[in-house]
N, C-alpha and C positions, 0 to 999 in steps of 0.2 A: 504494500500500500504506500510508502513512502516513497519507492523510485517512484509512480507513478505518477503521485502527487508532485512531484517535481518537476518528472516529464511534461507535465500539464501547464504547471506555472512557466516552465521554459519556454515552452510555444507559444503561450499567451505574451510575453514579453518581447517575444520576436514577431507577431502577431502587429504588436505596438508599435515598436521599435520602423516595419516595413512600411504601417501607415502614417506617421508622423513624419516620414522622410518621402513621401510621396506629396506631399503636403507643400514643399520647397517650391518653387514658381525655378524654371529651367534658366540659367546664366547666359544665356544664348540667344533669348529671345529677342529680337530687334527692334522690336514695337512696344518697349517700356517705359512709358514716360520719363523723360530725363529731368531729376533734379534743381530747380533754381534756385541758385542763391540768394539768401535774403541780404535786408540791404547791410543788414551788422555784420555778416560774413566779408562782404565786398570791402564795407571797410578794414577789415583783419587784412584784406589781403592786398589793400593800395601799400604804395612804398609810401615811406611816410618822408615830408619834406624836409629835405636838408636847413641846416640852420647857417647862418653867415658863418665862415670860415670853419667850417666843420668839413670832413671829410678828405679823402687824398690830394695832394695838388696838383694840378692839371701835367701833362705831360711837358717838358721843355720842346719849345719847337725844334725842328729837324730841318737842317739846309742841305741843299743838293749843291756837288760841286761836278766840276768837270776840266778837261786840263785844257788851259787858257790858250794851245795854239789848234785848230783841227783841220783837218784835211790834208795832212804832210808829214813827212818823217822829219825827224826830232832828233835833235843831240844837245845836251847840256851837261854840266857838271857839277859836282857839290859844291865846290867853291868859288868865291867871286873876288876881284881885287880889294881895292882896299874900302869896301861897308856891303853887308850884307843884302845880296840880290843874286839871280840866275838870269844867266846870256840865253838863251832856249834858241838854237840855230838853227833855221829852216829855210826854206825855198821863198824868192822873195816872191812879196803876194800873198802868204799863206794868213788863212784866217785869224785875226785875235777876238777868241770871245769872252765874254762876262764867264768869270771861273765862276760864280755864285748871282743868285738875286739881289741889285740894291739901286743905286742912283748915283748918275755920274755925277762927280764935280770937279773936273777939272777936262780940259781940252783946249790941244795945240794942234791947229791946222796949218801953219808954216813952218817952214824949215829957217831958223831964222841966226840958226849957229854959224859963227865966223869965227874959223881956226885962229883968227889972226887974236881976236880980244880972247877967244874963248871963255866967256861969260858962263859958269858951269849952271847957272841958272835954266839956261837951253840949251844942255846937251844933248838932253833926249829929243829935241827936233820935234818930231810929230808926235803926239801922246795924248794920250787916255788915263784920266785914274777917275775910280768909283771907289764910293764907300758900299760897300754888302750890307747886307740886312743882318748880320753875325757882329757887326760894328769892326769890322777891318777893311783897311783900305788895301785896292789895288791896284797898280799901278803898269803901264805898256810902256814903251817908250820905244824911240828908232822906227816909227810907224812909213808907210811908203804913202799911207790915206786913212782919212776918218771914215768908220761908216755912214752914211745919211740920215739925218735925224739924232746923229748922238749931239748931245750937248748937254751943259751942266743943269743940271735940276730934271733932266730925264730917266726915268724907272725903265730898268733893263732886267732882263727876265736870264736864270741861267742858260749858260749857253749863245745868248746873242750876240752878233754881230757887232764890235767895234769900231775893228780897223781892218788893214791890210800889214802885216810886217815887211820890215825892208831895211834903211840904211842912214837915217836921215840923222840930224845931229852928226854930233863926234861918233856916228859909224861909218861916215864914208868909207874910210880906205878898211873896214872890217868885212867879215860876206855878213850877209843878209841873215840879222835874227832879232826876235823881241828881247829885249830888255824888262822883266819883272820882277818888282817890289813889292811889297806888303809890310806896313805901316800900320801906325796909330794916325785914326782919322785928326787931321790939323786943320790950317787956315790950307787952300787950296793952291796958296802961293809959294807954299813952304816946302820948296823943292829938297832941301835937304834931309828933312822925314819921309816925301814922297816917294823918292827914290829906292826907301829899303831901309829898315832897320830890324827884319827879321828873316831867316836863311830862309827860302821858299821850296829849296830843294826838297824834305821829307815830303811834304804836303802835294808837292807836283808830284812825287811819285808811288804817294798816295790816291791820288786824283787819277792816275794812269791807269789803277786797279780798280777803278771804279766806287773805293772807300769813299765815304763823307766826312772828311775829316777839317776842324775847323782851326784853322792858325791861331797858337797860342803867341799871343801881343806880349812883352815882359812888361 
């Protein structure tokens, strides 16, 4: 009598057990009313608004550079005579463009050097310098032509169009190459900072690898 009575209660339990799970609504079904949110949920789930000066600080901007002669084969070297600058000797005519984004200020359209005073004020002859948007100036010099439309107080894009390289100044009797400088932006006349008071050599051939790399000014 007692297995019996067990066997009884067993099956009734599984009896239970098979209707109460038949009971379930199928997880599959497509057509079940979806859920809305009410409106105190929504707010759990807005981002809540930042507070003045809270939060990470924005990214530092990113400049793009590129090496300042294109369309020519190249030769320069680490060192320069006596104040830091790179001769970059190329084909005369060859492109000089904006190594970076910024705004020319300065520009020489004549060749106005005479061996004879040599006034070292215009040796570089035909020239170019911009200040970049990175706050360093750069500087061409020995130009054969200005590009059209450069002039000081115009925003030049990287990459743009200057000049042409060539010979002008105190390069006559040299072959044909740019003359580049990088500086602390000054007065525009202050040929003796313009010219270079930082090697440009690492950075040109950083620039050659297509690195973004921004000249450190002392």
């Amino acid at each position: 009598m007692t297995a019996t009575a067990t066997a009884t209660a067993t099956a009734t339990a599984t009896a239970t057990a098979t209707a109460t799970a038949t009971e379930v609504p199928s997880s599959t079904a497509t057509n079940a009313p979806r859920a809305t949110p009410t409106s105190a949920q929504a707010t759990l789930t807005a981002a809540p608004a930042a507070e003045p000066g809270s939060g990470p600080e924005p990214p530092a901007v990113a400049f793009t550079y590129v090496f300042p002669v294109q369309g020519a084969q190249v030769s320069y070297g680490a060192s320069h005579h006596d104040y830091p600058a790179t001769d970059i000797f190329c084909a005369q005519g060859s492109q000089f463009v904006a190594p970076t984004g910024g705004v020319v200020d300065f520009v020489s359209r004549e060749d106005v050097w005479d061996p004879a005073a040599d006034d070292p004020a215009v040796r570089g002859g035909i020239a170019v310098a911009m200040v970049g948007d990175d706050g360093v100036r750069y500087y061409g010099s020995h130009l054969s032509a200005v590009a059209d439309g450069i002039a000081p107080g115009v925003r030049v894009v990287t990459g743009q169009l200057l000049g042409l390289t060539g010979k002008s100044g105190n390069a006559r009797s040299t072959p044909p190459h740019l003359h580049f400088g990088i500086s602390h932006p000054t007065a525009a006349d202050d040929w003796q900072v313009r010219r270079g008071e930082v090697s440009p050599y690492p950075y040109l051939k950083a620039w050659q690898r297509g690195e973004n790399i921004t000249p450190a000014l002392p």
